[in-house]
Backbone as a ProteinNet text record, in pm:
[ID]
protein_1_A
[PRIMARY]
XXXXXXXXXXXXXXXXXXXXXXXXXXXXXXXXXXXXXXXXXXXXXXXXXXXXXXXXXXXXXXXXXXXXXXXXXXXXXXXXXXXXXXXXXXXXXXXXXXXXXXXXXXXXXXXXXXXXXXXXXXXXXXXXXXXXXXXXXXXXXXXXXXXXXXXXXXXXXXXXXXXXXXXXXXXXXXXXXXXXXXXXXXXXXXXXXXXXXXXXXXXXXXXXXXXXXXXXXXXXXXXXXXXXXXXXXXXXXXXXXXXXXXXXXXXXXXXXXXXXXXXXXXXXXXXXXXXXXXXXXXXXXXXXX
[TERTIARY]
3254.1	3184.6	3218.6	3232.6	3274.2	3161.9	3233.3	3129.7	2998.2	3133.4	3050.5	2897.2	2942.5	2839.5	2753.2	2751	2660.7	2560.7	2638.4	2560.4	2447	2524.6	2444	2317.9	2357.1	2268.3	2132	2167.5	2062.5	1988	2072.6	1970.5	1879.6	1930.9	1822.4	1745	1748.6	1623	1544.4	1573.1	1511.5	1386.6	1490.7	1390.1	1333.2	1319.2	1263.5	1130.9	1167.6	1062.2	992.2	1015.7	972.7	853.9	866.5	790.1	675.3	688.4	557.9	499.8	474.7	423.6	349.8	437.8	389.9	282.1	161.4	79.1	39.6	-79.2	-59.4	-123	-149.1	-229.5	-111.3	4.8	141.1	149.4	75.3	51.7	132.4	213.8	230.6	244.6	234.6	207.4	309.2	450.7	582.8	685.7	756.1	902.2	1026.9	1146.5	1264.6	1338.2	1437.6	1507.9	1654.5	1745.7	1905.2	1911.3	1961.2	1941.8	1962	1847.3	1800.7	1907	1930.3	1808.1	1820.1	1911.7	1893.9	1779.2	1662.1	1569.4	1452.1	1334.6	1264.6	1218.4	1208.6	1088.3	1212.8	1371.2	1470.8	1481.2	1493.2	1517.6	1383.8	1270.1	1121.6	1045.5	1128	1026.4	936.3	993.6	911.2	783.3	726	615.1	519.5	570	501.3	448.3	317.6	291.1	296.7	357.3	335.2	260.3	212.8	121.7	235.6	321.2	430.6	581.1	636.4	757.9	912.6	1005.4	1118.8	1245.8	1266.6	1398.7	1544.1	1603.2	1789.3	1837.7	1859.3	1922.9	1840.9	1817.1	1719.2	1624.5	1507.3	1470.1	1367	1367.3	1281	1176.1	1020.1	924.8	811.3	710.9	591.8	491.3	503.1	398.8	387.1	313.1	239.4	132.1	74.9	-98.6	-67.4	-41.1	60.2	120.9	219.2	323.4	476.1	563.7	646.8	790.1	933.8	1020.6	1152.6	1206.8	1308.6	1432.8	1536.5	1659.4	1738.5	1785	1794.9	1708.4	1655.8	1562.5	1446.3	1334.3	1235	1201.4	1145.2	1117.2	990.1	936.3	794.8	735.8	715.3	670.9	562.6	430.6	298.8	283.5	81.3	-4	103.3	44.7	41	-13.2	-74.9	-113.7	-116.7	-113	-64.1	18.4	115	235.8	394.6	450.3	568.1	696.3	793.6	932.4	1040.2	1104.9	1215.3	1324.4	1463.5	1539.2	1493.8	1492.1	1461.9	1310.8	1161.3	1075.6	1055.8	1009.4	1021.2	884.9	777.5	674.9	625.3	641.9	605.3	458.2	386.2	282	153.7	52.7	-45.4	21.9	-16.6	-9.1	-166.6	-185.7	-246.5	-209.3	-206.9	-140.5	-124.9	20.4	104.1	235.8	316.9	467.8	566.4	686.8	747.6	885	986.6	1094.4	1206.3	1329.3	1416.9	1356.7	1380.8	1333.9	1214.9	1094.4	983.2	951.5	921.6	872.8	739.4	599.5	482.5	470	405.6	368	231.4	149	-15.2	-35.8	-72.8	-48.5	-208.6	-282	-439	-336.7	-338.3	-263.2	-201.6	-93.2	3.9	157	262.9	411.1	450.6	523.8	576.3	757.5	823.3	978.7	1019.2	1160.6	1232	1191.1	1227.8	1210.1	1077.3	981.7	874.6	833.6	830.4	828.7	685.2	576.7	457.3	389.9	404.9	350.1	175	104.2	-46.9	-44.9	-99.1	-153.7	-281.1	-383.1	-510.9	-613.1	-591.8	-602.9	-582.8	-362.2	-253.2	-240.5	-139.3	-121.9	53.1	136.6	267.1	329	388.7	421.9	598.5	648.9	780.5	862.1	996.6	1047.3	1036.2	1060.3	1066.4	926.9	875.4	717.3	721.2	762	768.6	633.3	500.8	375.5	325.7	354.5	291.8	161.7	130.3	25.2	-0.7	71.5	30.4	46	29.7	50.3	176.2	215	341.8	321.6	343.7	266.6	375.8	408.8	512.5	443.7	435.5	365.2	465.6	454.7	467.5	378.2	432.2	323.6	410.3	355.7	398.9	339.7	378.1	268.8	358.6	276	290.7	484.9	575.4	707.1	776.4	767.4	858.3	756.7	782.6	710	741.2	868.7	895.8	875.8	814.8	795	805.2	884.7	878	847.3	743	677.7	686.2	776.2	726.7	692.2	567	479.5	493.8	485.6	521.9	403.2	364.9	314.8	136.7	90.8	-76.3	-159.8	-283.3	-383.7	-420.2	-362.5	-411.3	-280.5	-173.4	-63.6	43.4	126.7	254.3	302	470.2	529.2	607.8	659.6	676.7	787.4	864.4	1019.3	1004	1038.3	1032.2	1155.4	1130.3	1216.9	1225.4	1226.1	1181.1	1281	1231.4	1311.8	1248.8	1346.6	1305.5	1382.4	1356.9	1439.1	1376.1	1502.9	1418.4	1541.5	1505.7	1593.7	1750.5	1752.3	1868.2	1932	1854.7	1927.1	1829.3	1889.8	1857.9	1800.2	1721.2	1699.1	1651	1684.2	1685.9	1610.8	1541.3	1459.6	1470.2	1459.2	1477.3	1435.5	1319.5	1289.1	1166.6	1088	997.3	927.3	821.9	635	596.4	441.7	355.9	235.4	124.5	-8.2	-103	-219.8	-313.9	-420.3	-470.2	-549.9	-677	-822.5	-955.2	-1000.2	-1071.1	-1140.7	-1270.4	-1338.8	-1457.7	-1515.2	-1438.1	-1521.1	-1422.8	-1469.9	-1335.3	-1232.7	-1276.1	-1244	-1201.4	-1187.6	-1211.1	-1153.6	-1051.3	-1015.6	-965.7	-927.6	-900	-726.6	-669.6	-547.4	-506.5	-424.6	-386.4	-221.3	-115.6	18.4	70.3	150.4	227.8	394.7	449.8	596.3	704.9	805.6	908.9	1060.1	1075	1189.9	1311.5	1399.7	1554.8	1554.8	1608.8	1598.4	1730.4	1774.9	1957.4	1968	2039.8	2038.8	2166.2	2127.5	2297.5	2321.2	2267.5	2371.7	2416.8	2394.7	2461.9	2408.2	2447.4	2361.2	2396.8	2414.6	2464.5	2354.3	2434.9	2356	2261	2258.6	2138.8	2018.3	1918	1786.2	1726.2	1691.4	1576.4	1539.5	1386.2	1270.5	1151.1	1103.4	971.5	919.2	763.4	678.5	553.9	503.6	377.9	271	161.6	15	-36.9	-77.2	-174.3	-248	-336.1	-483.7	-557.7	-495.3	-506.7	-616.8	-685.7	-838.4	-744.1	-779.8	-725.8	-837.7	-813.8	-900.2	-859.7	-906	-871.8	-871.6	-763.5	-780.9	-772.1	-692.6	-691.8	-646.1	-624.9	-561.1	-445.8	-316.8	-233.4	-229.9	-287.1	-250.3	-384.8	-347.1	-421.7	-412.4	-494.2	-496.4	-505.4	-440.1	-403.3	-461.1	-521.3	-488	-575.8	-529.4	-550.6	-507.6	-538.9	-463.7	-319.6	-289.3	-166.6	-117.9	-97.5	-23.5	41.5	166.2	322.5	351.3	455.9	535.3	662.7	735.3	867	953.6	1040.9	1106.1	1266.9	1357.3	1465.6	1560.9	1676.1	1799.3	1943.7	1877.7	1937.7	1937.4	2036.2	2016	2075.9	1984.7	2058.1	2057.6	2169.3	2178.1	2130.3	2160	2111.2	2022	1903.5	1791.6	1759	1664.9	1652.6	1515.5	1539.1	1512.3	1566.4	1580.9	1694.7	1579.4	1444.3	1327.1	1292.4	1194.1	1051.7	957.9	892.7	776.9	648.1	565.1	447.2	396.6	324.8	285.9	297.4	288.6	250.5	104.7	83.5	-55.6	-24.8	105.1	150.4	323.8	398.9	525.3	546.6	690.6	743.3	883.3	954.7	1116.9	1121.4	1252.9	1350.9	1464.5	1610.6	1717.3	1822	1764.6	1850.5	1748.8	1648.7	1567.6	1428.3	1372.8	1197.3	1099.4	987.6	881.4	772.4	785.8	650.6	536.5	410.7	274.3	175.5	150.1	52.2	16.4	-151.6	-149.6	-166.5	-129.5	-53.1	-148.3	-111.1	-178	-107.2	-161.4	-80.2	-170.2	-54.3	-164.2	-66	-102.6	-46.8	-85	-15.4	-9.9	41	-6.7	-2.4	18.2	89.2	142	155.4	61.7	25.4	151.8	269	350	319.2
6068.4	6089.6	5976.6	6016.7	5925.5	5808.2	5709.1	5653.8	5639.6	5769.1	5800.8	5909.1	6013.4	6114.2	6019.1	5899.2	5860.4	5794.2	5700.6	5694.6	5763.6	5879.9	6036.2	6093.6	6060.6	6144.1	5999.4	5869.3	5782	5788.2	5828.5	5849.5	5976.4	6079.2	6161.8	6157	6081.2	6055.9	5965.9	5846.2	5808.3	5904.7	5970.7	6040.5	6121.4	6237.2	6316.7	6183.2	6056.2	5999.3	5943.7	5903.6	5860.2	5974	6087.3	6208.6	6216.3	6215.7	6168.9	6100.3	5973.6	5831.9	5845.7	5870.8	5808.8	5875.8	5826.6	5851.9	5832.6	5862.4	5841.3	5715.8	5615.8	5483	5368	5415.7	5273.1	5213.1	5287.2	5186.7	5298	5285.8	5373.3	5332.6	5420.2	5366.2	5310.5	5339.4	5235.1	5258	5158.4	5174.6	5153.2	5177	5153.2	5093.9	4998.3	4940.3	4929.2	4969.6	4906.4	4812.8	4785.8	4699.7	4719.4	4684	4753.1	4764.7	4893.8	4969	5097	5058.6	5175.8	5178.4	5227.9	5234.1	5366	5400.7	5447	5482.7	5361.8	5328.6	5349.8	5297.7	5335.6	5203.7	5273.5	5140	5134.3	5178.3	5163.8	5085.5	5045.4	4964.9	4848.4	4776.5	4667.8	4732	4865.6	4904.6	4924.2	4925.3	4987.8	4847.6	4875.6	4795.6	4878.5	4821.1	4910.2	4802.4	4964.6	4890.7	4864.5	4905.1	4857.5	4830.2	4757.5	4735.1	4645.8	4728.2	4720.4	4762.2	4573.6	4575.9	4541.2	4628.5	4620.4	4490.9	4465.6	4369.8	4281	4309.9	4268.5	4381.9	4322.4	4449.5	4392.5	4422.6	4392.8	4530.7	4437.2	4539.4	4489.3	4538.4	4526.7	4408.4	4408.2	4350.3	4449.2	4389.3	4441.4	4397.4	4524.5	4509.7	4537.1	4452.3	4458.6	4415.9	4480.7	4405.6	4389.7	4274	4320.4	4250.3	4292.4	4234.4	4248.2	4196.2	4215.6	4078.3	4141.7	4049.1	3915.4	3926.5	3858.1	3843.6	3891.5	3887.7	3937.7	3913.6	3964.5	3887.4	4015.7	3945.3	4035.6	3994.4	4011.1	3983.3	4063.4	4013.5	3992.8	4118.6	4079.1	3998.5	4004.9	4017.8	4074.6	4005.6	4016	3969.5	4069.5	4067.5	4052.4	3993.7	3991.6	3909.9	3980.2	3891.6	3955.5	3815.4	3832.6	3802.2	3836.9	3774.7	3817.8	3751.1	3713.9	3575.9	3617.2	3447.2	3415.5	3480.4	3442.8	3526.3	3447.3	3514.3	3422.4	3521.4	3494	3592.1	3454.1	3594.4	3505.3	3580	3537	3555.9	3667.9	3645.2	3589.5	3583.7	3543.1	3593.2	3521.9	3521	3483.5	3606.4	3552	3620.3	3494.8	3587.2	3442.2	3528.1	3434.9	3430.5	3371.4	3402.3	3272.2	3377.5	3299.7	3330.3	3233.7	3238.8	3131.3	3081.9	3018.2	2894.1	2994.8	2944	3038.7	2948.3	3046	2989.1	3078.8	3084.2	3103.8	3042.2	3115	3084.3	3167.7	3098.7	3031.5	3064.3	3077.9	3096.2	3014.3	3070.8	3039.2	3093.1	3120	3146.9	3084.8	3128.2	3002.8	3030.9	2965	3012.9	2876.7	2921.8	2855.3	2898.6	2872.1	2856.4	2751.1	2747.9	2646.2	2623.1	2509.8	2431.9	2495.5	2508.4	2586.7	2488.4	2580.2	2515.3	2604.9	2584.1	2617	2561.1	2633.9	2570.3	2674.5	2678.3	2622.6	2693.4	2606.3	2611.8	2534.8	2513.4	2619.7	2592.6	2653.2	2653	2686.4	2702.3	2730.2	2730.9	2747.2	2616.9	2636.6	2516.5	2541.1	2476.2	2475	2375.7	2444.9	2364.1	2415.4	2277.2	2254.6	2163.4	2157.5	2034.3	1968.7	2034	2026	2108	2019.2	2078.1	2101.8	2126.5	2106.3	2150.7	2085.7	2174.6	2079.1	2173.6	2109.8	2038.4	1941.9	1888.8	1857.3	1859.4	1823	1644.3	1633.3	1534.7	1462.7	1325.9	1251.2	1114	1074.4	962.6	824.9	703.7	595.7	526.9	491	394.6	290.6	141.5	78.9	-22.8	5.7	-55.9	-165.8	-251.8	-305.6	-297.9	-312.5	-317.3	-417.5	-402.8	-474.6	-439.9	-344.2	-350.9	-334	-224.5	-226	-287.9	-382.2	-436.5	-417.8	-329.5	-297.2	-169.1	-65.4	100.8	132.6	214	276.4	419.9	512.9	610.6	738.9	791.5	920.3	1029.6	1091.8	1174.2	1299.3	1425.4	1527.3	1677.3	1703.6	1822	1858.5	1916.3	1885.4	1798.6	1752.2	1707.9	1731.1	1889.6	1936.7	1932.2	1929.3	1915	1850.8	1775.8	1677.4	1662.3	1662.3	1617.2	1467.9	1418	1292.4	1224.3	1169.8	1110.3	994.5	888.6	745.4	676.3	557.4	454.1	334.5	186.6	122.9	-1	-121	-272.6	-326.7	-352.1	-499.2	-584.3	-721	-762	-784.5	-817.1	-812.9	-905.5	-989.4	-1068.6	-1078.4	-1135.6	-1178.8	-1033.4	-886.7	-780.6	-747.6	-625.8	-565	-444.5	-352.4	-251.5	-178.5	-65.6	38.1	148.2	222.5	317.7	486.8	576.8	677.1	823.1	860.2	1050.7	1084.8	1175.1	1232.5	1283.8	1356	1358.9	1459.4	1475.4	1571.6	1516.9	1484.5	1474.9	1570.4	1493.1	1572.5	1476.7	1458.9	1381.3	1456.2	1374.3	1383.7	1282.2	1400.4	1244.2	1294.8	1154.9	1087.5	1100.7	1066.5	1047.7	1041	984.7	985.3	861.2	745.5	586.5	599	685.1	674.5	811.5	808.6	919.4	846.9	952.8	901.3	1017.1	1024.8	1015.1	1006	1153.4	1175	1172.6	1100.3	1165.5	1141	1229.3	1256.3	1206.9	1184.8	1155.3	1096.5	1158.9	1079.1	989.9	891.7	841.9	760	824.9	730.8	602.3	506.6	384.4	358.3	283.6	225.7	48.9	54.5	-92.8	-223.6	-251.4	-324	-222.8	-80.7	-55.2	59.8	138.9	183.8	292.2	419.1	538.9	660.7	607	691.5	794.9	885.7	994.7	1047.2	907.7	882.4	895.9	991.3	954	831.5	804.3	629.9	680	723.1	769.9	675.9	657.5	621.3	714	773.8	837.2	843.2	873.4	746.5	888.5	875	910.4	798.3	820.2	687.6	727.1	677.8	676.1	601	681.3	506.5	565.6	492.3	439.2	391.4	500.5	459.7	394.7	339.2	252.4	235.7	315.8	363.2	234.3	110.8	-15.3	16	142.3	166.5	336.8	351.5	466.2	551.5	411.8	467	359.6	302.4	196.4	202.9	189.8	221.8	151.6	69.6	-47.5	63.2	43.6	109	31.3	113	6.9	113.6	95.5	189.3	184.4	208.9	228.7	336.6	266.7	403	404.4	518.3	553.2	550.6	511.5	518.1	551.6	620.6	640.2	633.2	526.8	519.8	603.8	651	704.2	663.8	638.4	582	629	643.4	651.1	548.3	442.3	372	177.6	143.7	-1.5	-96.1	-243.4	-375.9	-449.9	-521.4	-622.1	-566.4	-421.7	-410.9	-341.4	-345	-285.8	-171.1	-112.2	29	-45.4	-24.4	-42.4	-128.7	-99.2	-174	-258.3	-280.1	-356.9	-417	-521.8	-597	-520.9	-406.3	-399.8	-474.5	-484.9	-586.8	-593.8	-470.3	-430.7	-298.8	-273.4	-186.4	-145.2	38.7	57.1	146.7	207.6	301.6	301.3	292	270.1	353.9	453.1	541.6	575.3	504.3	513.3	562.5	669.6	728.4	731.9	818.7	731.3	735.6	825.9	820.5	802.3	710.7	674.2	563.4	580.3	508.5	543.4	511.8	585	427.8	424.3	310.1	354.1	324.9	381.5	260.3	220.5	163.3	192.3	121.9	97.2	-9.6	55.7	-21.5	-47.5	-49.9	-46.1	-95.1	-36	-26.9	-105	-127.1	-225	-221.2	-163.4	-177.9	-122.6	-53.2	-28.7	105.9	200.5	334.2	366.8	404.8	414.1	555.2	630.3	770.3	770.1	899.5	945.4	1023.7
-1891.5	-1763.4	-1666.7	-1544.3	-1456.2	-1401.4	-1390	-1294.3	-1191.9	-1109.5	-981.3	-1021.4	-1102.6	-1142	-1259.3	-1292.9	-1365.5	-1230.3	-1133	-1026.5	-981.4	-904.6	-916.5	-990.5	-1104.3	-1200	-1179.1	-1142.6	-1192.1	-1074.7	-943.5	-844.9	-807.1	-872.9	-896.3	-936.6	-1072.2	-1177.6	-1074.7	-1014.2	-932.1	-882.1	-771	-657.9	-746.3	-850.8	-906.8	-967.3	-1017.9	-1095.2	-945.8	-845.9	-706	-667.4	-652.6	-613.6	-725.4	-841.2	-976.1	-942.2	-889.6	-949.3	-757.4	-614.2	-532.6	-489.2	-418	-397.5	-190.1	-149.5	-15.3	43.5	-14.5	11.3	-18	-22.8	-42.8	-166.9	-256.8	-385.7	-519.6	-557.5	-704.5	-830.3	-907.7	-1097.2	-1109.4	-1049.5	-1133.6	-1013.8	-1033.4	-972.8	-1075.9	-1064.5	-1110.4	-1050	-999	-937.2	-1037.2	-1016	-1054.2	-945.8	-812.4	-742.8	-611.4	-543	-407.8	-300.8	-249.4	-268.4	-343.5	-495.1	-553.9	-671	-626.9	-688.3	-616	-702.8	-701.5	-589.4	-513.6	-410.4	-279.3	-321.8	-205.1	-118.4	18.5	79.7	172.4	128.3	174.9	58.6	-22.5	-109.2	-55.6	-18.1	93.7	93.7	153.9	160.8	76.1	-42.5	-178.8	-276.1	-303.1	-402.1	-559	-662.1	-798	-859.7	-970.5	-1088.2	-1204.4	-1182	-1320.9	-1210.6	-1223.9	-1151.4	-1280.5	-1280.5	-1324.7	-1304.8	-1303.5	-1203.5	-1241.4	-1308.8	-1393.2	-1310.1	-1227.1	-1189.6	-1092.8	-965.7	-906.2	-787	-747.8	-711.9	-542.9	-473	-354	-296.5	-348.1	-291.3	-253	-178.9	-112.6	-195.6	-348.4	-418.6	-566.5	-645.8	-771.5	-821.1	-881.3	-933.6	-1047.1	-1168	-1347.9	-1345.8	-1346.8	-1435.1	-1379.3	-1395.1	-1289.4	-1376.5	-1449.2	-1516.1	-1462.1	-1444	-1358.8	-1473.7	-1445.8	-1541.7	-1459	-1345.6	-1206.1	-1104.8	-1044.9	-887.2	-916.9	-895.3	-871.6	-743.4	-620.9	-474.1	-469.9	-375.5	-332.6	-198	-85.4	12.7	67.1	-71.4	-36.4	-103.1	-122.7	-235.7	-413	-516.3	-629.6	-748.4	-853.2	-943.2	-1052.6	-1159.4	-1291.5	-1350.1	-1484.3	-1511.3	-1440.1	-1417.8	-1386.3	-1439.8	-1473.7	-1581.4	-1503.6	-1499.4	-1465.9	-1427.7	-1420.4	-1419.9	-1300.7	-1146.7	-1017.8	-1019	-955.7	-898.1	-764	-694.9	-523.1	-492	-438.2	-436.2	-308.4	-199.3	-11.6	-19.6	-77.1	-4.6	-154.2	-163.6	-292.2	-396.9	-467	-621.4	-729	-790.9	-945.8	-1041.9	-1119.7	-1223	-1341.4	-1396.1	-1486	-1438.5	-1393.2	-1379.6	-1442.7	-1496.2	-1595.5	-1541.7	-1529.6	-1522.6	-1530	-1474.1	-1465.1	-1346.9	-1239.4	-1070.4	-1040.9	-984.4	-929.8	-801.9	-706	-542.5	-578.9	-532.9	-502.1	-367	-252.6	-139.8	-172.5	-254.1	-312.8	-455.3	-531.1	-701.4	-684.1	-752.1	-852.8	-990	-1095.8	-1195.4	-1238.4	-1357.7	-1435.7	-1382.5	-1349.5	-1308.2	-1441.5	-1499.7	-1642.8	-1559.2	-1591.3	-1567.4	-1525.5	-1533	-1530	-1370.1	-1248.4	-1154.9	-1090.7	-1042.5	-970.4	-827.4	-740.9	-589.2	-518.8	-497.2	-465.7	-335	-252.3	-90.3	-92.1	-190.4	-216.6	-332.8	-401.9	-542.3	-580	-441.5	-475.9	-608.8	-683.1	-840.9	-933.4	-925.1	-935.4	-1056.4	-1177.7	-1219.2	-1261.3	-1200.2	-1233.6	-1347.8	-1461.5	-1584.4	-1586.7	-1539.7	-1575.7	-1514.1	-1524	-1541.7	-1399.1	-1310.9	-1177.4	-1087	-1032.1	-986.6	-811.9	-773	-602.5	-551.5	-521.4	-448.6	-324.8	-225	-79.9	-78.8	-92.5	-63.9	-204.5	-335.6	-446.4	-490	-627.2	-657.6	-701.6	-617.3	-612	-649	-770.6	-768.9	-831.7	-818.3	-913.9	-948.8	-1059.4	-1127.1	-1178.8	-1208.3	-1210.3	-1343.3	-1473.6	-1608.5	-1717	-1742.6	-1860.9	-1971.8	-2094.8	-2212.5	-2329.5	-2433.5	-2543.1	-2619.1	-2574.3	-2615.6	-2480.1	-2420.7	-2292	-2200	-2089.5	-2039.9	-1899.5	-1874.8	-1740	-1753.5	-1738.5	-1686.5	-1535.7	-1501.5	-1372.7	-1416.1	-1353.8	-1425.9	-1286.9	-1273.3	-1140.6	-1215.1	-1115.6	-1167.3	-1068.6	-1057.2	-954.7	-1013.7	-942.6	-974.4	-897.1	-1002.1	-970.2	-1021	-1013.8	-1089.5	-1245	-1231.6	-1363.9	-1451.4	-1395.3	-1508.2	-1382.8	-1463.9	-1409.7	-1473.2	-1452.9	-1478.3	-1483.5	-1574.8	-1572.6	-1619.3	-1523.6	-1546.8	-1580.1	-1705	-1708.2	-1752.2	-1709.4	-1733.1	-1771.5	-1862.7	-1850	-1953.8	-1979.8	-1991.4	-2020.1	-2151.5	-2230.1	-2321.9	-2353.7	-2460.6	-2594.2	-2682.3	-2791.4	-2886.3	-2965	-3017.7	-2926.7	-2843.6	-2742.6	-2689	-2760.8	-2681.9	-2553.4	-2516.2	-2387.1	-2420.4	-2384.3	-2433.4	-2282	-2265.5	-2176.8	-2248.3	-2164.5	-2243.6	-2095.5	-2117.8	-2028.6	-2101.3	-2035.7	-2070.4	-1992	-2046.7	-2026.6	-2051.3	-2008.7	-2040.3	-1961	-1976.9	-1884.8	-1888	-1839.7	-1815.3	-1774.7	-1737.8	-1683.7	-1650.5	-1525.5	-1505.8	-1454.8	-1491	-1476.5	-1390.9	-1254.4	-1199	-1186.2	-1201.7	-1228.8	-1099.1	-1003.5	-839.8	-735.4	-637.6	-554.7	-599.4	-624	-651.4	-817.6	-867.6	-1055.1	-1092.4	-1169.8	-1279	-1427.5	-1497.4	-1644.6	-1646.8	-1715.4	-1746	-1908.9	-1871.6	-2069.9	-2055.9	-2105.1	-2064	-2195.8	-2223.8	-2348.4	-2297	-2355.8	-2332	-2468.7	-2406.1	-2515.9	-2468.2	-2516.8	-2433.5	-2584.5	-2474.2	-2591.2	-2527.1	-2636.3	-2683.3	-2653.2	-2558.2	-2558.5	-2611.8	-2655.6	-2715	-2636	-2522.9	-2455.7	-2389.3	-2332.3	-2219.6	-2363.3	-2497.6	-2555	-2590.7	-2536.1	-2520.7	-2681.5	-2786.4	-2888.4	-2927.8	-3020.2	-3051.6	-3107.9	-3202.3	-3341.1	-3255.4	-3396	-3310.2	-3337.6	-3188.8	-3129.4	-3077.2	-3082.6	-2997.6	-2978.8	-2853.9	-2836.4	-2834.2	-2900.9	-2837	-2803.2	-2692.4	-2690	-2624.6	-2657.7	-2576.3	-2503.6	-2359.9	-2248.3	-2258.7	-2200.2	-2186.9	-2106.5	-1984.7	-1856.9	-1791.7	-1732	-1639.4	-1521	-1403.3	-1269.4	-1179.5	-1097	-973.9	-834.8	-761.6	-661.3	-511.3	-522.5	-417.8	-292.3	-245.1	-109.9	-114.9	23.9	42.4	-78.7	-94.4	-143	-280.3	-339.5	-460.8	-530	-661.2	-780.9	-880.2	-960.4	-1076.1	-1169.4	-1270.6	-1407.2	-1538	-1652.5	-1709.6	-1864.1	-1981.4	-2069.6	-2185.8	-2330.7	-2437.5	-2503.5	-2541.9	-2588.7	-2760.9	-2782.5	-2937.5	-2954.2	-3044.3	-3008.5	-3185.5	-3131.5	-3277.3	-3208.5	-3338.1	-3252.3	-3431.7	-3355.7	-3475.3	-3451.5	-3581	-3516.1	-3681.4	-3591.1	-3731.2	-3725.8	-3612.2	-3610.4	-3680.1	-3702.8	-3740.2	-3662.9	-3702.5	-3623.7	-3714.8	-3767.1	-3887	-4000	-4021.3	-4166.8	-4194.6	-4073.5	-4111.9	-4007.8	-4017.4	-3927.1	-3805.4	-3671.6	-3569.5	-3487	-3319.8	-3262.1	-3154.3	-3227.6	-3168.1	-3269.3	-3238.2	-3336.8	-3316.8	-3400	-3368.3	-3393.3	-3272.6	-3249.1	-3361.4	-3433	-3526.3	-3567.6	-3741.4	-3760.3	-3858.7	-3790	-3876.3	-3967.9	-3979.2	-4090.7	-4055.7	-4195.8	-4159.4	-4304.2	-4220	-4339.8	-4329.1	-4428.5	-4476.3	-4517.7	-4516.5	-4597	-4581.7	-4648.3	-4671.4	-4562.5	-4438.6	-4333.3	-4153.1	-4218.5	-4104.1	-4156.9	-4021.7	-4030.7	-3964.1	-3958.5	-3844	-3887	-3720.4	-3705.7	-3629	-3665.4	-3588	-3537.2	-3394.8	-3362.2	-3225.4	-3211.8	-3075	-3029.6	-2921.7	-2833.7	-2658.2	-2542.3	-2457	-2285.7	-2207.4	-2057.9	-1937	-1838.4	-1721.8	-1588.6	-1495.9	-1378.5	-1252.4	-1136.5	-1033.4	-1023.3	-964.6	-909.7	-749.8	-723.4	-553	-514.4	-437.3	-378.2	-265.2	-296.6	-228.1	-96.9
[MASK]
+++++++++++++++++++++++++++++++++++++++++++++++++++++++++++++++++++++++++++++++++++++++++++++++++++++++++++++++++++++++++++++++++++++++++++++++++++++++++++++++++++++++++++++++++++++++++++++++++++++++++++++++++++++++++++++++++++++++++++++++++++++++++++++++++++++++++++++++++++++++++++++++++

């Protein structure tokens, strides 16, 4: 069968399944999209909100009240409802829901953006979890901490109140070496008042020894537990306990770790590594972007 008459045949099914489903209030049970505007809804989709929307490649329509999956594009120019999947979502007008993808647009999230990339016009009561947080008016924050092993931290924080993301970095020496440290985390901070919150951040960071970035695992991994203090407008006294497990498959002179640790409260070898456990604790400066 040819090409062209498979075309054919898919746009009939279209319009024959288009005439089922639409109704006279702009809203119908489903659409189909191969990629606009060959779909269900045609090149009037824009107008239509569905309660089920699925889109072969990518698909452009009015909004959805359910469910909406699309493999490339999912676009949106109203209101929408529910969950959303796809590699691209692009949603112009509200959002609640759940939406999950690669890259996500909300203009308005009430809901969860799950993905690598998330872009959000208001937060509202929206919480965006992933690597990259972009939200107008959200939270931007550098911190600036030392503690009991790395004693230089530079800490950027991006996202909301209720979840952030968190890039770190930080320096120290340790028996005549150098040590470089670099990864990342997520939080969530609680506030107390306007002047006072509390602060949970999880994170993990590789261990370089001299400038020497090899493959073995050297992990820091630490839980905070910082107490913020609100000195002015934009600066904040830090200061809090932390957990660390450092795990490492590397050696210096013989033995496994490319640090002194301060102490330990549980330590466990085996024949191609180590794991050290203590706490530990943080103190510094916070600077509002």
């Amino acid at each position: 069968m040819s090409k062209l008459k498979l075309v054919i045949i898919f746009l009939v099914i279209c319009t024959n399944f288009s005439a089922q489903v639409k109704d006279s209030t702009k809203t119908r049970k489903a659409q189909i999209t191969f990629a606009y505007p060959l779909g269900t809804n045609r090149k009037n989709a824009i107008e239509y909100t569905n309660k089920f929307s699925f889109n072969i490649i990518y698909g452009i329509n009015g909004g959805f009240n359910g469910v909406e999956i699309g493999s490339v594009l999912n676009y949106n120019k109203g209101e929408s409802n529910g969950f959303q999947l796809g590699t691209v979502n692009v949603q112009q007008g509200n959002f609640k829901g759940f939406q999950m993808g690669v890259f996500n647009f909300t203009k308005k999230l009430n809901g969860i953006q799950f993905g690598v990339i998330n872009i959000l016009g208001d937060a509202d009561q929206g919480i965006p979890i992933g690597i990259i947080n972009i939200v107008k008016g959200g939270l931007y924050e550098v911190e600036i901490t030392g503690g009991e092993f790395i004693y230089g931290n530079v800490n950027y924080k991006m996202g909301v109140e209720k979840f952030y993301t968190i890039y770190k970095i930080g320096y120290a020496t340790s028996n005549s070496n150098t040590i470089y440290t670099a990864g990342l985390g997520f939080g969530r901070n609680f506030r107390l008042s306007e002047k006072q919150k509390l602060s949970i951040d999880f994170s993990s960071s590789h261990i370089s020894l001299n400038k020497s970035w090899k493959g073995s695992l050297n992990m820091l991994n630490k839980v905070d537990f910082n107490y913020q203090h609100k000195l002015s407008e934009k600066l904040s006294f830090i200061i809090g306990p932390s957990f660390n497990i450092y795990l490492t498959e590397e050696k210096l002179d013989g033995e496994y770790g490319t640090f002194k640790i301060p102490y330990s409260m549980y330590t466990d070898e085996w024949s191609k590594g180590k794991l050290w456990m203590w706490i530990g604790g943080n103190v510094g400066l916070s600077l509002k972007l």
